[in-house]
N, C-alpha and C positions, 0 to 999 in steps of 0.2 A: 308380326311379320313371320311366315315359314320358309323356315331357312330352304335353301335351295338342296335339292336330295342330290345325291353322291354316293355310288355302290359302292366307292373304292374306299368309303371312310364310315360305310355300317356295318355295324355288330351282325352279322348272321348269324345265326345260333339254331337247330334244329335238334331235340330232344325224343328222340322216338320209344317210349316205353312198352314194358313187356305186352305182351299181347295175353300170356298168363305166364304160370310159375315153370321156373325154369328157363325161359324166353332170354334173351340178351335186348340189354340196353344198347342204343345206339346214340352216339354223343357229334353229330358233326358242323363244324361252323368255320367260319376264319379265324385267323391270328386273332383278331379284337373280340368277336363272339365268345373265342373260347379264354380269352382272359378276362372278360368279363364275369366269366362263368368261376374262375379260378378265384378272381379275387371277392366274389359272393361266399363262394368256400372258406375263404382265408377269414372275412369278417365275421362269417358266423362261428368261428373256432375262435375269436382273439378274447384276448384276456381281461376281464372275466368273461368266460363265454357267456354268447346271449342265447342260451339254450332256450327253445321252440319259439325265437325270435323268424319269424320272416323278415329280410334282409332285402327290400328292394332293391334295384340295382337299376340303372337306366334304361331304359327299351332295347330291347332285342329284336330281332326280324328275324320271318322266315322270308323264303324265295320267293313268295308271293306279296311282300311289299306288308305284311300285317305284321304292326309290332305287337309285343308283349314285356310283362317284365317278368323277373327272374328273382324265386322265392326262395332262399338255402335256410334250414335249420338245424341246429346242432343238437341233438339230444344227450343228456346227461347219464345214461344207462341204454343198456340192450333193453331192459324191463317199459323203458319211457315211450320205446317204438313202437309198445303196444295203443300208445293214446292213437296211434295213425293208420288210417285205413290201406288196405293193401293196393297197390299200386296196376292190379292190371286192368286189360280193357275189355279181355272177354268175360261177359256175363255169368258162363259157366265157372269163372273160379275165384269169382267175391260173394259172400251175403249180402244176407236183406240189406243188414245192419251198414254195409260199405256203400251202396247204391244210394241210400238214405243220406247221406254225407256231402256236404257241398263239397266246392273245387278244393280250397287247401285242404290240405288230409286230416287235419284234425278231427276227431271224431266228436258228435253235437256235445257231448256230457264233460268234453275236456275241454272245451271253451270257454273264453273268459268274457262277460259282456263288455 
């Protein structure tokens, strides 16, 4: 049975990333979105961290009614952030080597089958 929908009690969460380097991240949702978002945060830092754990979290929505979920990973060094591809969306300011990359950022050679 689907539960009956309700805007006043869904996570909204919308994450707008850089467009390229130097760009500003944008973080906007509701109270529940964004603790959602906080406590994704919290799980992948707790003790022992689950470093390059992806942390699902329950679905998220944007404004247009499309959920998604929400991935947080801790890395264990600045050096480890190299396993992850760069985050922007303009073409001019990733490689080959980043386009070649599915969605989570792991890069193909740092993945574990």
């Amino acid at each position: 049975m689907i539960e009956p929908y309700d805007p006043a009690t869904t996570p909204w969460l919308h994450v707008y990333g850089q467009y390229a380097y130097h760009d500003p991240v944008h973080i906007v949702g509701t109270r529940l979105g964004l603790l959602r978002l906080v406590n994704a945060c919290l799980a992948a830092m707790a003790e022992p961290p689950l470093y390059e754990t992806a942390i699902p979290q329950p679905t998220l929505f944007t404004n247009d009614g499309e959920g998604y979920d929400l991935h947080v990973a801790c890395v264990p060094t600045a050096e480890a952030m190299g396993a992850y591809v760069k985050p922007y969306h303009a073409l001019w300011a990733v490689n080959a080597e980043d386009l070649a990359s599915p969605q989570w950022p792991l890069k193909e050679e740092e993945r574990t089958p």
